[in-house]
N, C-alpha and C positions, 0 to 999 in steps of 0.2 A: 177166637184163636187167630182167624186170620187179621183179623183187625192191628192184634196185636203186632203181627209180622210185619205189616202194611207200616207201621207205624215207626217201624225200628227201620225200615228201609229209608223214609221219609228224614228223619233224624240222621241217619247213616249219608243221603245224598244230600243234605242242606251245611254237613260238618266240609266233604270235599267239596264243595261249590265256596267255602268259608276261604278253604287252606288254597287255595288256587289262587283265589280274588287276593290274598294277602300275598302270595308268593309275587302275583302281577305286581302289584303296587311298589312292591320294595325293590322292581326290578327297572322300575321306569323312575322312580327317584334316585339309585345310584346314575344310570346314564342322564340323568338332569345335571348333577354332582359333577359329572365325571365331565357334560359340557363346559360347566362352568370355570373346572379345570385348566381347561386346555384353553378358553380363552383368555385365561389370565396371565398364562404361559406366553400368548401371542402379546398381549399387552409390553411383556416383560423385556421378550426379544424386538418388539420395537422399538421399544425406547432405548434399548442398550444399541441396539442399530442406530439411531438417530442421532445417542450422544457419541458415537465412536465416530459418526460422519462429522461432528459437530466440532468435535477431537483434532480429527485429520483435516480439515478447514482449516484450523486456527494453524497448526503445525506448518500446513502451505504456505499461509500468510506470513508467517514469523521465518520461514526460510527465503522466501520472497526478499523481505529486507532485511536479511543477513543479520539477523538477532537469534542467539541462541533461542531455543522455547523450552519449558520445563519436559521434562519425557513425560509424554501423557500413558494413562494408565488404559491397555487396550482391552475391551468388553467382549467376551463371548456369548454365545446366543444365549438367549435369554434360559432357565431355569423355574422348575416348579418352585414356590415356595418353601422354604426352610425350613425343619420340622427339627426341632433342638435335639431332640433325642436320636435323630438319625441323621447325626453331623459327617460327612464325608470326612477321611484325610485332609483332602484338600484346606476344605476352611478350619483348620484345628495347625495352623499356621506356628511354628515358633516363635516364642516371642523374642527371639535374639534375631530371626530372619527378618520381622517387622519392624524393628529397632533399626536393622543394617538400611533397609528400604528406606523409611522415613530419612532417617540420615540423609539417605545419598538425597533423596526431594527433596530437604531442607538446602543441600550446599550447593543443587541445582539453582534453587530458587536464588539462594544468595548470592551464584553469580552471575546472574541473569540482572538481579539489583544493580549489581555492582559493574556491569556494563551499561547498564542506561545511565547514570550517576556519571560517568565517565565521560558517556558523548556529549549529556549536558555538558560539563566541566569543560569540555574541548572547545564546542560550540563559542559559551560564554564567553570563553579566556579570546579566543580569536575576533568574534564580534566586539567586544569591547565598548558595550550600548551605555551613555553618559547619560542618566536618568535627567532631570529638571536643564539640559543642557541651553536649551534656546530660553527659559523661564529667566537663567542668571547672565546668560551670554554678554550684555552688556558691563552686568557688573562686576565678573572676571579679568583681569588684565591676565596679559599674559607674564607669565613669569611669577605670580601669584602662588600663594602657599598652596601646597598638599598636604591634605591629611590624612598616615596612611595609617589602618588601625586592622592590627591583624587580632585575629576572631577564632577561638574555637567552638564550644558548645556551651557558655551562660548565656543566656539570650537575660536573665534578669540583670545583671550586669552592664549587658550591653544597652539593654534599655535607657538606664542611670546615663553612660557616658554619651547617648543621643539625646537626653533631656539637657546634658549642660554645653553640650553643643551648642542646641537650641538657643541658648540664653544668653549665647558669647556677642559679644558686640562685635559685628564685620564679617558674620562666617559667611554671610552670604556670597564673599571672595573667593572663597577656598573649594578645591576639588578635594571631595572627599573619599578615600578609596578604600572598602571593607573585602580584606583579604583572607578568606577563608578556607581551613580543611578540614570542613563537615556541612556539609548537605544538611539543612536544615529549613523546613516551612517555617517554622516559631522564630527563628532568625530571619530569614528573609521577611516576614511581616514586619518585622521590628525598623530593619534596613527600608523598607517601602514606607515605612512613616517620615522617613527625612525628606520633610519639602524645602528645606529653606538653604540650600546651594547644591551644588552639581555633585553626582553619587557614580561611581564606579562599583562594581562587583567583581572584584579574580578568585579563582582558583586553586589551590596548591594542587598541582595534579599527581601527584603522588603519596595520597596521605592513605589513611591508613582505612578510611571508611571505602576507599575505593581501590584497595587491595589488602582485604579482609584476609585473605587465605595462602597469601604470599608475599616476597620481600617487595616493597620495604615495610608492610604489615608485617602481621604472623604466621611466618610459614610454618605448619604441625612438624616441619621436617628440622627446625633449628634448633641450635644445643639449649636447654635450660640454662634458664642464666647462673644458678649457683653449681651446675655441676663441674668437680676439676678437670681441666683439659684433657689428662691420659683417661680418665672415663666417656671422657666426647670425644674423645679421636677412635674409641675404641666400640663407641657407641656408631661412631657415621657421621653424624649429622653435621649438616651443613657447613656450619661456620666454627668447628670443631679447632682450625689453625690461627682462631682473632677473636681472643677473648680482650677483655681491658686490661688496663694498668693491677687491677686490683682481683683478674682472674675470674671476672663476672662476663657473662655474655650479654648478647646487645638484647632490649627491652622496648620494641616500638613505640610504647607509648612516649616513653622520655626521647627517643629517638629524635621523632616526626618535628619537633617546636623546632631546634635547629635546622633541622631542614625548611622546615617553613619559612621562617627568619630572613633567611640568605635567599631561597627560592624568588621572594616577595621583591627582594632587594635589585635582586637582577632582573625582576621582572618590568619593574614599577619605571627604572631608570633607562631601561633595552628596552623593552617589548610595548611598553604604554605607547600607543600611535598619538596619541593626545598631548603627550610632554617628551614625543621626540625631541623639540627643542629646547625643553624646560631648563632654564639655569636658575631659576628660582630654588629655594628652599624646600626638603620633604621631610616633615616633622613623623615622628614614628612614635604612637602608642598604642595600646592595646584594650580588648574589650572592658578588661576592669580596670580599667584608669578614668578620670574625673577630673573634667578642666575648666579654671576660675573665667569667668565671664570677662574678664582684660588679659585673656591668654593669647592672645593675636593682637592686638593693643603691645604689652611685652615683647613680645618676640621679635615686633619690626621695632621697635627702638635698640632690640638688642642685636640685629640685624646691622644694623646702621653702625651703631656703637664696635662692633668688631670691623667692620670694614676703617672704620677711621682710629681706632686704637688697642686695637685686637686683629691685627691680619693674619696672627701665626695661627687662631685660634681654629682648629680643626671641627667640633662640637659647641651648640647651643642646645645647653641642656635646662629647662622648665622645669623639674621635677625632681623632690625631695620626699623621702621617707621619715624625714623629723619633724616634718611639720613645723617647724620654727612659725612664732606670730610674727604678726607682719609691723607691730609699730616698730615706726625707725627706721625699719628692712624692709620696705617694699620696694625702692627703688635701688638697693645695693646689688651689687653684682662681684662674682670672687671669679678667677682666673685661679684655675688649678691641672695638675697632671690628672686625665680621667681614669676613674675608678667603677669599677663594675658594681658595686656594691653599692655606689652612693648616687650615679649618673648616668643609667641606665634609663631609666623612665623620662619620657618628652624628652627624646634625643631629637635636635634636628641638622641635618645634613644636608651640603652640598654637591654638586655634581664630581667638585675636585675629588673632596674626600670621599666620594662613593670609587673613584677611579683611584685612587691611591688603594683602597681594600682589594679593586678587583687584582691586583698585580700579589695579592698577596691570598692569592684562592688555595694554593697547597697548603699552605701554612694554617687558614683555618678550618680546611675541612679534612685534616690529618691528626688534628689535635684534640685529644684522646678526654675529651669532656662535653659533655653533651649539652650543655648551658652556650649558647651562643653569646651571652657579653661574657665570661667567663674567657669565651674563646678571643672574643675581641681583644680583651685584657693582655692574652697572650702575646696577639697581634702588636699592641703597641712598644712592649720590648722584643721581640721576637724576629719581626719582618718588616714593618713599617720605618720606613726614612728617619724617623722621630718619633719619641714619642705623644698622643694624643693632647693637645690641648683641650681643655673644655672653658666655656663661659657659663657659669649657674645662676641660675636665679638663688640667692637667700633665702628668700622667700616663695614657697612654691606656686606655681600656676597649674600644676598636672600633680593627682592625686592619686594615690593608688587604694583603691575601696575594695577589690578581692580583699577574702578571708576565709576563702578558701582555692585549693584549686590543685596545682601539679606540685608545687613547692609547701603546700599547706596542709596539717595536721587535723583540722578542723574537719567535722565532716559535716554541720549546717553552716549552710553562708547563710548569710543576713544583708541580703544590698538594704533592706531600709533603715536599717538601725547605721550602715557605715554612710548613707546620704545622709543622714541627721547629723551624722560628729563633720560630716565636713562642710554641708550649710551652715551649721553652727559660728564653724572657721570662719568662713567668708564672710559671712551676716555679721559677725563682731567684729573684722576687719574692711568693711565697704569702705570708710573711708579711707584709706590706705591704697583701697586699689585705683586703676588708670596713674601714675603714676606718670608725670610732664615729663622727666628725664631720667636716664640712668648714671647712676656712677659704680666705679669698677673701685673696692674696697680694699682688695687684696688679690695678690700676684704672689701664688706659688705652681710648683716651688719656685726658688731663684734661677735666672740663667744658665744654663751649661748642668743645672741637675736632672736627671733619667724618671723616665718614667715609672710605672709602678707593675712589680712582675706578681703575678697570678700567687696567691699564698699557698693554694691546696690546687691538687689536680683532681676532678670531681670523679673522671674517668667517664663509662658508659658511652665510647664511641669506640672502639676497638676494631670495630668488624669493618673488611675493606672494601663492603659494599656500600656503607655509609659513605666512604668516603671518597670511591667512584663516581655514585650517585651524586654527590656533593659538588663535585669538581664539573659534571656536567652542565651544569647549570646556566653555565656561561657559555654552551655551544647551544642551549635546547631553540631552537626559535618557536 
């Protein structure tokens, strides 16, 4: 009997010696947990301390040298880990409030771009560094051809019209100057591959990559271009009192090329330290044009050739859209009233005639179409003394290979298949080209008959900040 009792007591103190030992155990594993807790918490709030000093560094630095910095995003101490199902208010964030934020960082960031884009642009335009300059220096005269070729964003294109560069006989003469309004690495690679004469780089300082978010880009605040005037005056916006001829409002992208155009024109002729003196010749084409390897060969014969039987002739124009072959007509030359349509491409200019345009700056930066020979066109019945003479080649030396672009419907270009059709050209007419002399075949129109007036007005310059902006051009130094 007593055994029995002995026995139940024994059972009875080895059950609470059991329930004790367990209670211990589970109590020194939660505070193990609960250590491990809180050091991770410290972890947490270091590093958010660290990157918020890290934050406010960079912020110093970027106010230091007066460069806006993106608003950095500021860290509070650190937090236990996130447990999904016990999400705070806090992080259960709106998604239109996350939207409004990223916004505002995204157009932070974009103008923060668009100010370093800018001081480059400044920089460059003022330094005016003459790439292979001491390379050609001997083989340069002064007074020697320019060639200015304004650039937007086909870098494959512009590729093509650096390989036929390349290949022209005598370029090694020429200052070449690539005038651009778009910031580009893939272009400027391209531009760094010309080794073989002197290389300029400008600017358009007003283009649209470098005022993304304002005039004379796109400001959010301008009228849409199809909507009628009494709904944009009634709307606000901006440019609500100058829409165009045809009731549209202005569209930067078609904008910006005129502006470039004439920007370039007053630049290259004022602003170039390099051809302050230049009374030479400045030949104008563009990234997608393509020129015959006797295009500088031509042009001083036909240089020559105007001076002695052509002195009225305003324009020497290289470059044709018909393609015409060359047997017969490689050394013909026609004297005509200039046409935008037909004499536009490898236009080249003298000092006189750049000075006779500049007297006529209201006239074409008021004139209510956004195609700058267009406007020229206007120019020559409109304001100019007389109208345009041109000297052409018959046969072309400057080619135009876009097939696609601002005037173009196409939406793949093909530079290699339009390098084929016009090696083809040339390759079939080699012996035709260098040509001993020139002869001038036809003189029109007759004496005493007028130039030729603009058929259609295209419109798209309406707004009078175009044409403020326009007109300045010739004060900007």
């Amino acid at each position: 009997m007593r055994f029995r009792i002995y026995k139940r007591k024994v059972v009875i103190l080895t059950l609470v010696v059991a329930v004790c030992a367990l209670a211990f155990w589970s109590s020194g594993k939660q505070k193990k947990s609960s250590t491990k807790e809180v050091e991770a918490v410290k972890r947490s709030s270091s590093s958010s301390s660290s990157s918020s000093s890290s934050s406010s560094s960079s912020i110093s630095i970027s106010n230091h040298n007066q460069v806006p910095a993106t608003p950095a995003v500021s860290h509070g101490p650190g937090a236990p880990p996130v447990i999904p199902a016990n999400e705070t208010n806090h992080e259960k964030e709106k998604p239109k409030e996350k939207e409004q934020e990223k916004a505002t960082v995204v157009k932070a960031e974009g103008d923060n771009t668009s100010l370093v884009y800018r001081g480059i642009v400044f920089q460059l335009n003022f330094d005016q560094i003459i790439r292979n300059e001491d390379k050609f220096k001997a083989t340069r005269k002064k007074d020697d051809l320019v060639v200015l070729v304004q650039v937007h964003n086909r870098p494959d294109y512009l590729r093509l019209l650096v390989d036929s560069l390349r290949k022209a006989r005598g370029v090694e003469s020429i200052l070449l100057i690539f005038s651009h309004d778009f910031w580009s690495p893939e272009i400027n690679q391209v531009v760094a591959t010309v080794d073989f004469c002197q290389v300029l780089q400008i600017f358009f300082p007003f283009s649209i990559q470098l005022y993304p978010q304002e005039f004379p880009g796109n400001d959010p605040k301008d009228c849409p271009r199809d909507i009628p005037k009494k709904d944009a005056l009634k709307l606000g916006c901006i440019n609500a009192e100058y829409p165009d001829s045809f009731g549209h409002y202005r569209e930067a992208k078609f904008s910006q090329t005129k502006h470039h155009w004439w920007w370039k024109l007053h630049f290259v002729w004022d602003r170039v330290r390099a051809l302050k003196d230049h009374s030479g010749l400045v030949l104008l084409i563009e990234e997608d044009h393509f020129v015959s390897p006797d295009f500088l060969h031509v042009l001083k014969l036909m240089s020559n050739l105007k001076k002695e039987t052509c002195t009225d002739c305003d324009v020497l124009s290289l470059g044709s859209y018909s393609h015409i072959g060359y047997s017969s007509k490689a050394n013909k030359m026609e004297v005509k009233a200039w046409k935008s349509t037909e004499h536009n491409m490898g236009m080249a200019l003298n000092r006189e005639t750049y000075q006779k345009l500049l007297r006529c700056t209201d006239a074409f930066c008021t004139y209510d179409d956004y195609n700058w020979d267009w406007s020229l066109q206007h120019l020559t019945v409109a304001c100019l003394p007389t109208y345009w003479k041109v000297m052409v080649s018959e046969s072309p030396r400057v080619f135009h290979a876009g097939d696609c672009g601002l005037h173009h419907k196409k939406s793949v270009c093909m530079p290699a298949s339009q390098k084929i059709r016009i090696e083809n050209i040339l390759q079939s007419s080699r012996n035709q080209l260098f040509p001993k002399s020139l002869l001038i075949t036809k003189r029109l129109p007759a004496n005493g008959a007028g130039g030729v007036a603009p058929h259609v007005k295209n419109g798209g310059w309406g707004d009078i900040r175009d044409h403020e902006l326009c007109k300045s051009y010739l004060r900007l130094q």
